[in-house]
ROMIMI-634601 format. One record per residue (C-alpha): x negated, y, z. Coordinates in nm, 4 decimals. Layout:
<atoms>
(atom (X,Y,Z))
...
</atoms>
This chain:
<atoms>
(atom (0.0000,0.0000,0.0000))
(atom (-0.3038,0.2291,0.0691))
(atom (-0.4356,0.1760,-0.2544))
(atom (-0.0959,0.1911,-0.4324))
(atom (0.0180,0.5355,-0.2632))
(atom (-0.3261,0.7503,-0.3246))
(atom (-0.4885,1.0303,-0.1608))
(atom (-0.2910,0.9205,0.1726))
(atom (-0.5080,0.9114,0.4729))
(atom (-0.4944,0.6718,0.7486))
(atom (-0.4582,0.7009,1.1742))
(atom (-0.5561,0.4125,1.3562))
(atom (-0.4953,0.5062,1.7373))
(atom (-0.6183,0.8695,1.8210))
(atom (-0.2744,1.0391,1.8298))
(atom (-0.4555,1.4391,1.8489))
(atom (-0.6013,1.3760,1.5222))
(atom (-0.3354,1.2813,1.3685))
(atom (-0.0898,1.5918,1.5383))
(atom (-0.4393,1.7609,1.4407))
(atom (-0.3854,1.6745,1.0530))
(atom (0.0081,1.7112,1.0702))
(atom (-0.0454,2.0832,1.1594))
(atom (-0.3354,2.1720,0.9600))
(atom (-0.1824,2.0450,0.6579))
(atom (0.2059,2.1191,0.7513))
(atom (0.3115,1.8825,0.3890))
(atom (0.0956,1.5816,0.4226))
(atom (0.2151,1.3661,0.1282))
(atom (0.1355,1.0387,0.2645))
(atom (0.0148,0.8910,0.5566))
(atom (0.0132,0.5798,0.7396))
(atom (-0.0390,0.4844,1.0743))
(atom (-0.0302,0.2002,1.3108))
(atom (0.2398,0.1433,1.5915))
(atom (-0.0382,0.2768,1.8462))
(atom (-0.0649,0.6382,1.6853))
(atom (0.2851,0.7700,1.7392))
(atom (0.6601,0.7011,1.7736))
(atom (0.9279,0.8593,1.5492))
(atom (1.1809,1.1227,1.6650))
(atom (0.9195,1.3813,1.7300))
(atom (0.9825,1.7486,1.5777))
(atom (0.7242,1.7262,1.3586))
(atom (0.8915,1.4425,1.1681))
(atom (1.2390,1.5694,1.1139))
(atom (1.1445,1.6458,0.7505))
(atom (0.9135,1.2831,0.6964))
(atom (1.1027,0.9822,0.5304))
(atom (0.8985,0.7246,0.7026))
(atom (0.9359,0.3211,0.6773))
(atom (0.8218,-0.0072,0.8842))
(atom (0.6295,-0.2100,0.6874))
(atom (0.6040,-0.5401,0.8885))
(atom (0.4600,-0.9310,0.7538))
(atom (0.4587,-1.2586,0.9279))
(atom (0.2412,-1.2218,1.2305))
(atom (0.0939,-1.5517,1.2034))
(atom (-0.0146,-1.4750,0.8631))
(atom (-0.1612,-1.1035,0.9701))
(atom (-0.3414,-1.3054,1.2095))
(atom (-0.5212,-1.5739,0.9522))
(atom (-0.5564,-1.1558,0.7027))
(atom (-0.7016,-0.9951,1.0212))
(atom (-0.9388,-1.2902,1.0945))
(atom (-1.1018,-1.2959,0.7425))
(atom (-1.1245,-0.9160,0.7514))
(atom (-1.2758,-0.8792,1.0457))
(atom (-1.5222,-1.1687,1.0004))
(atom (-1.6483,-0.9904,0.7043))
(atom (-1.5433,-0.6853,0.6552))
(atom (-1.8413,-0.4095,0.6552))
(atom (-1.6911,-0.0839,0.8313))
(atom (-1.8975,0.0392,1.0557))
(atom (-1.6767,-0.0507,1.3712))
(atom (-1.6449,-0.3772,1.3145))
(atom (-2.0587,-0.4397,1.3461))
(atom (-2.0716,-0.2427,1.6884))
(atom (-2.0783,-0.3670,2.0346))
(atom (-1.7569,-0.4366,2.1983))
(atom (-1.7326,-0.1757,2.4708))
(atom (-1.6989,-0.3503,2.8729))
(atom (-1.3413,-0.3219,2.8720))
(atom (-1.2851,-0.5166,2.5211))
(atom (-1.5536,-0.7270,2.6429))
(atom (-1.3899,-0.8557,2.9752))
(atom (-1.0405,-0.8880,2.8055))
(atom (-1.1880,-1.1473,2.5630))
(atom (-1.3466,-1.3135,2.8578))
(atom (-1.0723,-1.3250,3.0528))
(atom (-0.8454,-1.4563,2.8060))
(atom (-1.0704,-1.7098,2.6020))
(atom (-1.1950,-1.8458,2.9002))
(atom (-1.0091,-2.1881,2.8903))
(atom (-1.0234,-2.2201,2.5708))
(atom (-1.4005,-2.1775,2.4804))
(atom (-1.7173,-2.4492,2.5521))
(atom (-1.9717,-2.3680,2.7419))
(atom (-2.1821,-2.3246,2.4410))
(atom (-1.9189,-2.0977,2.2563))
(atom (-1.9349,-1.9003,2.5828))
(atom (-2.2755,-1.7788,2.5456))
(atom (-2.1507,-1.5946,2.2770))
(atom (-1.9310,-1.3657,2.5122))
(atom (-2.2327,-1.1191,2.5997))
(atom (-2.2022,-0.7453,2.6574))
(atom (-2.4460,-0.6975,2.2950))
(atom (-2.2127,-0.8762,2.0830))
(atom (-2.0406,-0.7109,1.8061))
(atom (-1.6342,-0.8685,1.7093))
(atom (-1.7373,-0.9863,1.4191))
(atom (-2.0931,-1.1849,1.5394))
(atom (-1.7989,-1.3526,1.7624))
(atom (-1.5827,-1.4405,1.4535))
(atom (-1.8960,-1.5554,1.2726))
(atom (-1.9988,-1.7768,1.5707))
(atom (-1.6948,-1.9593,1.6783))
(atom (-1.5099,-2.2212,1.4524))
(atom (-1.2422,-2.1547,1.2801))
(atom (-0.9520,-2.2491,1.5173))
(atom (-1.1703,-2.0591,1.8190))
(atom (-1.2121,-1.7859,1.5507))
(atom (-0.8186,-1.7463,1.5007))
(atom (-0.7728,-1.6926,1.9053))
(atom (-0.9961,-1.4514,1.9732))
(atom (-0.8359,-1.2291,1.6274))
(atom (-0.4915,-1.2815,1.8250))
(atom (-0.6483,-1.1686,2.2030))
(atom (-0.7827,-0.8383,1.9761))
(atom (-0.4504,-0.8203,1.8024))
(atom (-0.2833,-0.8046,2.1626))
(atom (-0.4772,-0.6564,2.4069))
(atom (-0.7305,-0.4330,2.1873))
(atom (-0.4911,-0.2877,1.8799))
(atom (-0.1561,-0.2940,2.1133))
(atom (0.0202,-0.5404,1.8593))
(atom (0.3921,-0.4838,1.8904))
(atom (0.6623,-0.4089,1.5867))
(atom (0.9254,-0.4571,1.7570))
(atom (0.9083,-0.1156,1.8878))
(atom (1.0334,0.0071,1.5166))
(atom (1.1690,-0.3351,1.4238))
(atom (1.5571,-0.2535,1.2896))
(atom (1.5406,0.0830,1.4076))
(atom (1.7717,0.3574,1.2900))
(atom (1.5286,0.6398,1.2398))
(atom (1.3543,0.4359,0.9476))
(atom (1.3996,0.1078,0.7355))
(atom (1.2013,-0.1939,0.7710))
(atom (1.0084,-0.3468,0.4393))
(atom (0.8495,-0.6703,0.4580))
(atom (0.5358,-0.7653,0.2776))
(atom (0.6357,-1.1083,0.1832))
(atom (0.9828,-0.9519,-0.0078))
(atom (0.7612,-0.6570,-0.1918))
(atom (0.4900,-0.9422,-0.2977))
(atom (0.7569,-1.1091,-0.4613))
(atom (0.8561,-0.8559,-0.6825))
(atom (0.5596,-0.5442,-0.5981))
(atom (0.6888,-0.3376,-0.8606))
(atom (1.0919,-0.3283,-0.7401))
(atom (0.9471,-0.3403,-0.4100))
(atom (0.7512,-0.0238,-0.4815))
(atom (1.0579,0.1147,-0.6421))
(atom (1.2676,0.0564,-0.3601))
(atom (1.0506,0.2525,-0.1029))
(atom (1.0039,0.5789,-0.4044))
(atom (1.3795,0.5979,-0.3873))
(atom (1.3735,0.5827,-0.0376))
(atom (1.1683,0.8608,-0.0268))
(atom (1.3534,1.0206,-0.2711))
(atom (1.0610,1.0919,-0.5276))
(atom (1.1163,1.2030,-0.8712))
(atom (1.1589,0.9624,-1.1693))
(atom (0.7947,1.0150,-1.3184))
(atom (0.6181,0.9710,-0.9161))
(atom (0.7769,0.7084,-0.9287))
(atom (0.7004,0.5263,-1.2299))
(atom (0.3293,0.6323,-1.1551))
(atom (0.3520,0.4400,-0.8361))
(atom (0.5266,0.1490,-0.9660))
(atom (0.2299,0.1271,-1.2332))
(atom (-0.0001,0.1149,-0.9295))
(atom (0.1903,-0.1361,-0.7782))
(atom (0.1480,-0.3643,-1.1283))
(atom (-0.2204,-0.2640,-1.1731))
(atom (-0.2864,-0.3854,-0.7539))
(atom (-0.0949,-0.7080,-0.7820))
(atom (-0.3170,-0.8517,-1.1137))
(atom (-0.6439,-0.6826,-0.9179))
(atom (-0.6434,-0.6908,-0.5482))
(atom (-0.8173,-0.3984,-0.4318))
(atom (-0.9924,-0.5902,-0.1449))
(atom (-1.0346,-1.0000,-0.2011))
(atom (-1.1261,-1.0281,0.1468))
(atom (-0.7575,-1.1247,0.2399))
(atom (-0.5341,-1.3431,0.1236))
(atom (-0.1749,-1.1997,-0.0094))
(atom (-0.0155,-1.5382,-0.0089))
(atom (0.3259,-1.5484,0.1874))
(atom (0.3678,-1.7904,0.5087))
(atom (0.0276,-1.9239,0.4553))
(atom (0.0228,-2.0374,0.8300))
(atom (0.2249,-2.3129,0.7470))
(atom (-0.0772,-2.5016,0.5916))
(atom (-0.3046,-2.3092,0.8028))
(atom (-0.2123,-2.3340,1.1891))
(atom (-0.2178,-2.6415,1.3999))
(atom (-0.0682,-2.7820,1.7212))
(atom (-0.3245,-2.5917,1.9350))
(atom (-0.2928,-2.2572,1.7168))
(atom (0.0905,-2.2595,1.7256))
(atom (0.1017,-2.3332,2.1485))
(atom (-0.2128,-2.0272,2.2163))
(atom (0.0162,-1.7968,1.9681))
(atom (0.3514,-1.8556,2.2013))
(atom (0.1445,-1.8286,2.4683))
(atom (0.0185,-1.5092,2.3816))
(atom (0.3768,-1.3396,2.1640))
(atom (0.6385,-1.5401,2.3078))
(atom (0.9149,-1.5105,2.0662))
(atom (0.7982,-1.2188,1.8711))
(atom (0.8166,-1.4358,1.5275))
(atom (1.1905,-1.5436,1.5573))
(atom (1.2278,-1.1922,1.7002))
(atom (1.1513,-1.0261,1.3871))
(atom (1.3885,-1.2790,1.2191))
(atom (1.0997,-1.4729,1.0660))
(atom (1.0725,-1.8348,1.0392))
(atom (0.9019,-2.0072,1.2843))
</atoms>
């Protein structure tokens, strides 16, 4: 979506700079932000057509665990700060050998851990950063009146209606929004970033008995909760 909707900027979790970038620039045209940054209903959005763009959290976990294994921003290669640190520690404990353990040091970098525990090890720790590190929860905006939810799986199907749907939403003009809908055509035969994996439900081949029982224990019912098969 990013790459489809150009020149839009991104806020990960520092809510000032994004107020910051609202007010300097008083018409952003697009911008996109994670459930951490902000809630809707503030002033400053009365005039924003905003939307929830949700997918299957089992399969953003298997997307976020590739990413973040290789992925080269420059966060991802720094040292976990004490409080991330202790958090994985806490909550892999039970689940890690001793050897896997040794990797849990106050030096290591998120994605040295990804690249040092197996896979299935490697999946856990991406959901105890999804939870405890990034805040993880769309059910905050999940069917709320204030602004529609799209879900990746239904715009994969069909990226270019999909992309049409949300322009009409936003109630852009006929020639935006066959610009956009190009985009969308142009993404979907050349992924933009080959790191992840746009497959729908991929979990289903991908997750096993242990997988499944550490991602209840850690979201409950958040998958049938978002009206997604379990």
């Amino acid at each position: 979506m990013g790459a489809i909707f150009d020149k839009n900027q991104h806020f990960q979790d520092k809510k000032q700079d994004f107020i910051k970038h609202l007010i300097e620039r008083r018409s952003p045209r697009f911008i996109s932000i994670n459930n951490a940054v902000i809630y809707p209903g503030r002033k400053f959005f009365d005039k924003a057509r905003m939307i929830h763009l949700i997918r299957h959290p089992k399969d953003l976990i298997i997307s976020g665990y590739h990413y973040h294994k290789k992925g080269s921003e420059t966060w991802n290669t720094m040292s976990m700060p004490k409080r991330k640190f202790y958090r994985f520690l806490l909550e892999l404990d039970h689940v890690l050998s001793d050897q896997e353990k040794k990797l849990l040091h106050p030096e290591v970098t998120y994605q040295e851990l990804l690249q040092g525990l197996p896979f299935e090890k490697g999946m856990m720790a991406e959901m105890v950063w999804l939870k405890y590190i990034k805040s993880f929860n769309p059910l905050t905006y999940y069917q709320s009146p204030l602004l529609p939810t799209y879900r990746f799986e239904e715009i994969m199907e069909d990226p270019v209606e999909g992309v049409r749907k949300i322009c009409q939403h936003w109630q852009l003009s006929e020639k935006e929004t066959a610009y956009y809908c190009d985009r969308a055509a142009h993404y979907n035969r050349n992924p933009s970033y080959p790191i992840r994996n746009s497959a729908a439900y991929q979990y289903k081949e991908i997750y096993t008995k242990e997988l499944n029982r550490f991602f209840k224990q850690q979201f409950n019912e958040l998958v049938t909760r978002l009206d997604y098969p379990d």
